[in-house]
C-alpha positions, 0 to 999 in steps of 0.5 A: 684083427688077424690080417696083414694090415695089422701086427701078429698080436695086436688087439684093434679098438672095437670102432676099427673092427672089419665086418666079418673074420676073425679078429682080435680087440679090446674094450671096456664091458658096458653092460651085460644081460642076464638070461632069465630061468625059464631061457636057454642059458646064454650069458651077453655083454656089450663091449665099447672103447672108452675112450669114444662115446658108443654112438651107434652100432659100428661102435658097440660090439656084443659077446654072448657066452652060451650055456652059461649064465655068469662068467666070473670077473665078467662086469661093467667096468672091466677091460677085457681083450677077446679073440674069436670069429666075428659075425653080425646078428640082429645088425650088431656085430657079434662075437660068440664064446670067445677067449677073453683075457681080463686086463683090468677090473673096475674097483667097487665103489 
C-alpha cells in the first residue's frame, strides 16, 4: 500500500488492504477465469494469502486484465506482487491491468 503508515516498497498482504487508492501487495493465484469467444476479452484471477484461509470477501482480491485472454505465467499456485489502483466492483475489491512481478510459480505435479 503506498501510504505513510507503511515502508516505500513494502508489498501489505491481501487481508490489510484499504478500501480504495492505490496500493502495493502480495498473494498467491486461487483461481483464474477464462472469458469465452463470444465475450469482450478479459482475463481474471482471484488473488488470497496463503497463509490464511480466504473466508470472505475482505480476504480475496480479483485482478482482471483487459483485452487479453491468457497472460503468460499467470496460474493458480503462482505468487505475484501487484501494484495499481484499487476499487470495489460487484463487492470485491478489484484491481485492473495492474503491473504484477512473479515471485514464484507453482511446480506441475
Amino acid at each position: 500500500m503506498v501510504d505513510a503508515s507503511q515502508p516505500p516498497g513494502e508489498a501489505v498482504p491481501i487481508s490489510g488492504l484499504p478500501e480504495r487508492g492505490r496500493v502495493l501487495c502480495q498473494g498467491f493465484i486461487e483461481s483464474v477465469t477464462y472469458a469465452p469467444a463470444t465475450q469482450v476479452a478479459a482475463f481474471t484471477a482471484i488473488v488470497t494469502d496463503h497463509d490464511r484461509p480466504a473466508t470472505g470477501r475482505r480476504n480475496r482480491l480479483r485482478v482482471i486484465w483487459l483485452g487479453r485472454r491468457r497472460v503468460p505465467g499467470i496460474d493458480a499456485g503462482t505468487e505475484l506482487r501487484l501494484e495499481g489502483m484499487l476499487t470495489v466492483r460487484d463487492g470485491l475489491p478489484t484491481i485492473f491491468n495492474p503491473r504484477y512481478e512473479i515471485l514464484s510459480h507453482q511446480e506441475n505435479q
